[in-house]
N, C-alpha and C positions, 0 to 999 in steps of 0.2 A: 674820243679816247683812242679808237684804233692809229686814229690819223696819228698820234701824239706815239704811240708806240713804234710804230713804222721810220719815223722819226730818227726815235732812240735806238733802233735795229739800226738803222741805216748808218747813225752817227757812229757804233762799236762794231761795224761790219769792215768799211774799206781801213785800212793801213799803213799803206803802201806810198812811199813816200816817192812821186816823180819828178827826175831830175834828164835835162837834154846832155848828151855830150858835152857840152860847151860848159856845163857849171859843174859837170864831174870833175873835167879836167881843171878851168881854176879852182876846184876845191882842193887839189896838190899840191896846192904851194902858199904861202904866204903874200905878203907885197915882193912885189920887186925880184920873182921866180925863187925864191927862198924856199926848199922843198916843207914842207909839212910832215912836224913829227908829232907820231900818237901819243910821246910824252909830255908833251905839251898840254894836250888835256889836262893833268892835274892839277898844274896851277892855277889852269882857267874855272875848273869844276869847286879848286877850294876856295876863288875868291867870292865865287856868284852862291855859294852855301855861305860863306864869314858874313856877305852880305844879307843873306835870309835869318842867320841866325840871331840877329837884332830884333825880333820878335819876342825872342827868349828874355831880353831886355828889358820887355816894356812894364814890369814892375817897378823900374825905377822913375816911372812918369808918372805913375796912379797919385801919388799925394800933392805933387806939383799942380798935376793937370785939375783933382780935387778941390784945392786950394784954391786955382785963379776962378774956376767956371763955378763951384758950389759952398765959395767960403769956407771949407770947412776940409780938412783934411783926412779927414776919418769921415767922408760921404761914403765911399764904399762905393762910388758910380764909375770912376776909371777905371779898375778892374774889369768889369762887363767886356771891355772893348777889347781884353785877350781873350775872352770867349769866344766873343762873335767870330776876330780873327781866323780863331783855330779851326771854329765850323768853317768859314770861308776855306783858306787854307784847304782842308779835307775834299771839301765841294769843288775846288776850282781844279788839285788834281785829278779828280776823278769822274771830271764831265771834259778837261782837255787833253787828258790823257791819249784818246785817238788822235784829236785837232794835232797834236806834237806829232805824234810816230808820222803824221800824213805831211807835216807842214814843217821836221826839222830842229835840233836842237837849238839853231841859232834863234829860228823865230821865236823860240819860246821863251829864251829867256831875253829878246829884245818887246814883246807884248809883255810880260811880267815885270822885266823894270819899269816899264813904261806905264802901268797901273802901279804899283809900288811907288815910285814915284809920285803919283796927283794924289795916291791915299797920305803920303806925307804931308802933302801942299794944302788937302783940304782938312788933313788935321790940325795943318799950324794957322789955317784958318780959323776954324773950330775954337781953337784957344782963344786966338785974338777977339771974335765977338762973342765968344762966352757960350757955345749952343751945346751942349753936351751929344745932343742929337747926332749934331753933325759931325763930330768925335767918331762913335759908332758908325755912322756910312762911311767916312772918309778912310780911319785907319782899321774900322773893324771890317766891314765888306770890300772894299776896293784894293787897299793894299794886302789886304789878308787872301782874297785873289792873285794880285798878279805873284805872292811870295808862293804859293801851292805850284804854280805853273813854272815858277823860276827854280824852284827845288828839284823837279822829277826830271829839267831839261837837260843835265850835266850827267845825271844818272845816267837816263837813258843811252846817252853817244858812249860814254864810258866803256858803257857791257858791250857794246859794238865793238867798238875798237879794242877789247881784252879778252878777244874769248880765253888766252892762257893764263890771268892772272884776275879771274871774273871777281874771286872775293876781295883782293886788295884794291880792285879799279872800284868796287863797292863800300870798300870804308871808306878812304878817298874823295869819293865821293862826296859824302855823308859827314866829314868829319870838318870839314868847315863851317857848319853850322854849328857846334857846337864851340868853335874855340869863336865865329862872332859872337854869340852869347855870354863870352867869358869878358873877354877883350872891349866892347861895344858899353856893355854895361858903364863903364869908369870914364864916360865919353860924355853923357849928357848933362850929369851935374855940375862939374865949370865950365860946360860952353853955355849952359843956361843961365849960369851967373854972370858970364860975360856980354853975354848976345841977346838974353831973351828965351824962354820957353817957345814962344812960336818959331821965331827966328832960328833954333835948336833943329825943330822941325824941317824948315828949310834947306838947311845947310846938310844938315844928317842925308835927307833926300835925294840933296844933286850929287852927295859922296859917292851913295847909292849908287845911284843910274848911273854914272861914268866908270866906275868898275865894272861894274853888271854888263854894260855895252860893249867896254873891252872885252871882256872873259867871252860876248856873245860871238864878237868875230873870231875869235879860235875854234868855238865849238861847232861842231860837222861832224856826219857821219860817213862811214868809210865806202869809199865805189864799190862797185857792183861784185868788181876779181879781187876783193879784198881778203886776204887770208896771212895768218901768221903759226909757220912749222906746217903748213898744208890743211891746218883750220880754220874754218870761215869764221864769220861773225856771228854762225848760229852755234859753235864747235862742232860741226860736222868735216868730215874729211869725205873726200870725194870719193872711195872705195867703200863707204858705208851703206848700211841699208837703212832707211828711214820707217818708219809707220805713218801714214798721214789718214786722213776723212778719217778719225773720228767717230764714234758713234755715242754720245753721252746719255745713253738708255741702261737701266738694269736691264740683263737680259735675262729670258725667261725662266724659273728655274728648270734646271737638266739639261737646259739648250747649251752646246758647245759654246764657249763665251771665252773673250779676253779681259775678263775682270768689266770695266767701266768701257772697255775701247774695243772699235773692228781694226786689226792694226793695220790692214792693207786696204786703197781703195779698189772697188773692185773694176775702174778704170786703169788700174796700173798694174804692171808688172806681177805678179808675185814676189816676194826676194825668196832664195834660195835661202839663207841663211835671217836671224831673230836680229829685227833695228838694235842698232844703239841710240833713236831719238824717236820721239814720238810730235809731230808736226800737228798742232791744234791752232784753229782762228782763232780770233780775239774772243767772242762770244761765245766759242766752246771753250777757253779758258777759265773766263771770269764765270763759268757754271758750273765748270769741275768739281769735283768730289774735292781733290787738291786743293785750288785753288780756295775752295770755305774754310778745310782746313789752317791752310796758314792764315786766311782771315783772322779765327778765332787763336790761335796760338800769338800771332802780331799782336792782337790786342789785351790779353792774357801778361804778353811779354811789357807791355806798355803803362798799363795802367798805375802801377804805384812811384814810379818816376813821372809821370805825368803829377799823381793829384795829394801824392806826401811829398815827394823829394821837395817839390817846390816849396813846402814848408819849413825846410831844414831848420832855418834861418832861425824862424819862433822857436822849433823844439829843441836848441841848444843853448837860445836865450831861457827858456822858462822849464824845461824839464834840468838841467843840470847848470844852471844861473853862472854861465857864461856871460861875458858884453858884447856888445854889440860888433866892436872892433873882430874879437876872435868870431863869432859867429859868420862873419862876412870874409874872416877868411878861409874857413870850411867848405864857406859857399863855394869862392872860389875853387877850392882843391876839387871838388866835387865837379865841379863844370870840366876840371883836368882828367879827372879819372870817368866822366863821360866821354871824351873824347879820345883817351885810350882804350876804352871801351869797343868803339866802334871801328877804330883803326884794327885793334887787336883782334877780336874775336872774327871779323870778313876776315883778314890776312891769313889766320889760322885755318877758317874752313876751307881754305883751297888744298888743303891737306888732309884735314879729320871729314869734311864732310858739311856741309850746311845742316843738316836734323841734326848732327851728332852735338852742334856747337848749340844750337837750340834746345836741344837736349838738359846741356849742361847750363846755361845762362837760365833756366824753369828751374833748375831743382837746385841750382843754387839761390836761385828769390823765392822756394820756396822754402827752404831751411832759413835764410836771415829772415823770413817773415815770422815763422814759428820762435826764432829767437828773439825779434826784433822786441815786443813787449816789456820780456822778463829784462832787456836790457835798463831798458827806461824804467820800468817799477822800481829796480831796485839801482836804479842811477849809476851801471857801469859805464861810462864815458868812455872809455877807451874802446871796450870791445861795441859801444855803439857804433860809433866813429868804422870800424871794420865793416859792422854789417853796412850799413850805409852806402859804404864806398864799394862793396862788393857789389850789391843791386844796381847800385848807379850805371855799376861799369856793362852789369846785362842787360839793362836798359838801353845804355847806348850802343853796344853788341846785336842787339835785335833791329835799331837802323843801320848798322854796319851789313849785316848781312843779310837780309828781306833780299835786299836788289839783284844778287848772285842768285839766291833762290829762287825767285822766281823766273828768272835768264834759265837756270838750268830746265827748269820744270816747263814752262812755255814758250820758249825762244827770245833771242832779242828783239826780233822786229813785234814781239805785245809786251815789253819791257815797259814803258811807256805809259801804257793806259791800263799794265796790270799794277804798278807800283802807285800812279795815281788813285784806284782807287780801294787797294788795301790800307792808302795813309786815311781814310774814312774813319778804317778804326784806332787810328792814331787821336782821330777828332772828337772822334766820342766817346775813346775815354778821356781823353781832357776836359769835353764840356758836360758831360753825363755824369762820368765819374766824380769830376769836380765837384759838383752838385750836391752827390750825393756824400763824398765824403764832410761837404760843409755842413749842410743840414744835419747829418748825425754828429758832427762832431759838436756843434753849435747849441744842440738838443741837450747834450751833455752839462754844458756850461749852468751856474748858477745865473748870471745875468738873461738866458733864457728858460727859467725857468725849471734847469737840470741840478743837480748836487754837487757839481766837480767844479772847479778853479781851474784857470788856465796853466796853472803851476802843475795840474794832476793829469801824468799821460794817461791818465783812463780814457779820454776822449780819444783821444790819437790811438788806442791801443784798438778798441772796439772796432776802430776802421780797419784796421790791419785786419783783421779776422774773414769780410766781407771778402776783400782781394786777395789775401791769401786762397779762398777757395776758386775764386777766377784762377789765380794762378795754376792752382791743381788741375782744374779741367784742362787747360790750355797744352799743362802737361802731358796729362793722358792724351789730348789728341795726336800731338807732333808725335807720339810711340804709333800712333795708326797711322803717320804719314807713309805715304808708297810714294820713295823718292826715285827709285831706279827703274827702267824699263821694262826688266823683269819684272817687279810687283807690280809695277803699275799693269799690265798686258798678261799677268799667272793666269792662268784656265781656273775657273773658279769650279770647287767642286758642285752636284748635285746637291739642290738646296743650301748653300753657303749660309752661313751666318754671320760668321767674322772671318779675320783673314789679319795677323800680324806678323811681323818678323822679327823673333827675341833670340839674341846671340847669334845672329848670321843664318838661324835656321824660319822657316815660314810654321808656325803656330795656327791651325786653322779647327773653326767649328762648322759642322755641318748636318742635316737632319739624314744625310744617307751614310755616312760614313764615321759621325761622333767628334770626338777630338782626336786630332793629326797633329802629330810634333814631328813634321818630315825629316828625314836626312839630306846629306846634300846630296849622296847620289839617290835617290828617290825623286826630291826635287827637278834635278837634272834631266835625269829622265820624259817627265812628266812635262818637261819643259821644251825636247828634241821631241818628243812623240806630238805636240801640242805642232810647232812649227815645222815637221812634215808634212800633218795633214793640213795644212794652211797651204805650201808650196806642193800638191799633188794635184 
């Protein structure tokens, strides 16, 4: 076990990704001395997400894939294989998350096409001899791997190359995954009728991998004197003062403390003057007070777009006896206002703030959640349709701007293998949550044994109640988040107990001193008298 541990240290310790003079400088240019522009990333970051987002697709194989391997198109066994995925998916960001930051965005998304790929090859195998088995390893574990590894690699160089525009290179990002999902879907069923379900697979594969490959030689991260307005790729300016080592102990009470951090090493300098960054490895990241925080808030933000939205479909077919036709174009609209979603809400936090926009994307899914029922009980279709499309859009809001969050909180160079393995909780509530909302909702039904028809959103309503309260917590944390280097590094008073900041001012409890609603010159104070006696 130790050995096993030492391991896992080792693997989330180094980061550092080494490159000789010679592949800095071809990394400057293109073919044929063509200089290299940073805007070129985004077309290459949206094609290799359009490609990932074909995952979000794979509903429209379940009844085909059904039908050839288990006769029966209502087996309910193709589905599984988006589960497995997603765990994949969650898993593979967030054990290659360092392998990336050390090894490069290109390698990662040319190993990720390159399992994404054979998962297609050995699913369209799978079809062809009928093994449902091999379905699950081929597209649930292998390509559900390499697509985890191909998603965090275009992030990653993104937040490098944008310290100035961190949220919009994060929707960006992010938001081609969402229009492949849209786009991708109306692909499979006439090439199936023309080619073949496995053949489907084939083809769909090597689309795959040749975009993926192109998009991989564009992507790079920036040399070593890379800076843009005199900001590096951590946003640091070279007149600043930093905090680095770290210390992630509570420290004892009454003892002089920077909240969770020692801001200075006691190998370096002093600074004369309070950092504007706070420099943490990888492993004191992913341990941080912060970093569980956004955990729980990412997943909070996640979970009812994950294991309702993807219901839509049914619940405007059977709660308000729409057709099938209209219902698949809701779908649609719905995948669009994802996608504005996440474009939107990064874009905007490069102005209001990453917590403020997190803020709002919680308390707006928690209000359509408390309304979302009474809509369906008493069958308002229109102001459904609102709520709906308003959750959807914080849903996809919450992958738009994770990436920037975390770049601000932990630096670019743990971007990487911090975004890998926050998407964890991407994965479990997809396959947890799923779970759980099927079973209860299932529970419900007369055909097992419950009192309601699938016509009665009672079942769908009961779930909403569960996440809804996920969502509140998720809420209440991101209100405790300490986004700024101030809070993060305040002197914490004697025996602390909490510690928030409501209305620009710091709200504090403590057994020596009670409740403190400081001011801002009290704060201030407390703040210059704190990093004097640091620099004395």
């Amino acid at each position: 076990m130790n050995i096993v541990l030492r391991l896992i240290k080792r693997h989330y310790s180094g980061n550092e990704l080494k490159r000789s003079d010679a592949q800095i400088e071809r990394e400057r240019t293109y073919f044929c001395g063509v200089p290299f522009n940073r805007w070129s990333l985004f077309p290459a970051a949206v094609l290799t997400q359009f490609c990932c987002g074909s995952l979000y697709a794979w509903s429209v194989f379940n009844k085909p894939i059904d039908t050839i391997i288990n006769g029966d198109p209502n087996a309910d066994k193709a589905p599984i294989t988006f589960y497995i995925a997603v765990g994949c998916f969650g898993l593979s960001s967030a054990i290659m998350g360092p392998w990336l930051e050390r090894n490069g965005p290109r390698m990662g998304v040319l190993l990720g096409s390159t399992l994404f790929f054979l998962g297609n090859l050995l699913a369209a195998l799978a079809i062809h001899v009928k093994h449902m088995w091999l379905v699950y390893v081929g597209y649930g574990l292998v390509a559900g791997f390499g697509l985890g590894l191909s998603y965090i690699s275009p992030v990653s160089a993104l937040q490098k190359w944008f310290p100035d525009h961190r949220g919009m290179a994060s929707g960006f990002a992010v938001c081609g995954f969402g229009a492949g999902s849209i786009a991708i879907a109306k692909i499979p069923g006439p090439l199936s009728k023309a080619a073949g379900l496995p053949l489907t697979f084939v083809i769909l594969g090597a689309c795959y991998f040749v975009c993926m490959v192109f998009s991989a030689y564009i992507l790079r991260i920036p040399p070593p004197d890379y800076a843009v307005k005199g900001v590096n790729s951590e946003g640091e300016k070279a007149d600043q003062p930093v905090a680095s080592a770290p210390v992630m102990k509570e420290q004892p009470s009454g003892a002089p403390a920077a909240g969770h951090y020692h801001a200075v090493d006691i190998n370096e300098p002093k600074p004369s003057e309070p950092p504007t960054r706070i420099k943490l490895t990888l492993i004191e990241s992913l341990t941080s007070r912060e970093f569980l925080i956004l955990y729980v808030v990412f997943f909070a933000n996640s979970v009812f777009g994950l294991v309702a939205i993807s219901r839509l479909n049914d619940m405007i077919v059977n709660y308000f006896g729409k057709d099938a036709d209209t219902a698949s174009t809701i779908v649609s609209i719905n995948g669009g206002v994802n996608l504005f979603g996440r474009l939107a809400f990064a874009t905007v936090s490069d102005v209001f703030t990453r917590k403020i926009c997190y803020v709002i994307m919680l308390s707006l899914q928690v209000i359509g959640l408390i309304l979302l029922p009474i809509f369906t009980t008493h069958q308002v279709y229109p102001a459904f349709l609102v709520v709906i499309f308003i959750i959807t859009a914080c849903y996809g809001g919450g992958f738009g701007v994770i990436p920037a969050f975390l770049t601000d909180m932990f630096g670019s160079k743990n971007i990487g293998a911090c975004h890998g393995v926050i998407l964890t909780a991407w994965a479990i509530a997809g396959v947890a949550g799923g779970l759980i909302f099927t079973r209860v909702y299932q529970d419900q039904l007369i055909s097992h044994g419950g009192t309601h028809t699938v016509n009665d959103p009672y079942s769908t309503n009961i779930n909403v109640y569960w996440i809804l309260a996920i969502c509140i917590v998720g809420w209440i944390f991101i209100l405790f988040s300490r986004t700024t280097v101030r809070d993060r590094l305040f002197p914490e008073a004697k025996g602390e107990i909490m510690r928030i900041r409501l209305f620009g001012r710091i709200l504090r409890v403590s057994k020596s001193q009670g409740i403190q609603y400081l001011s801002k010159a009290e704060e201030d104070r407390i703040w210059r008298e704190y990093w004097a006696s640091k620099s004395s």
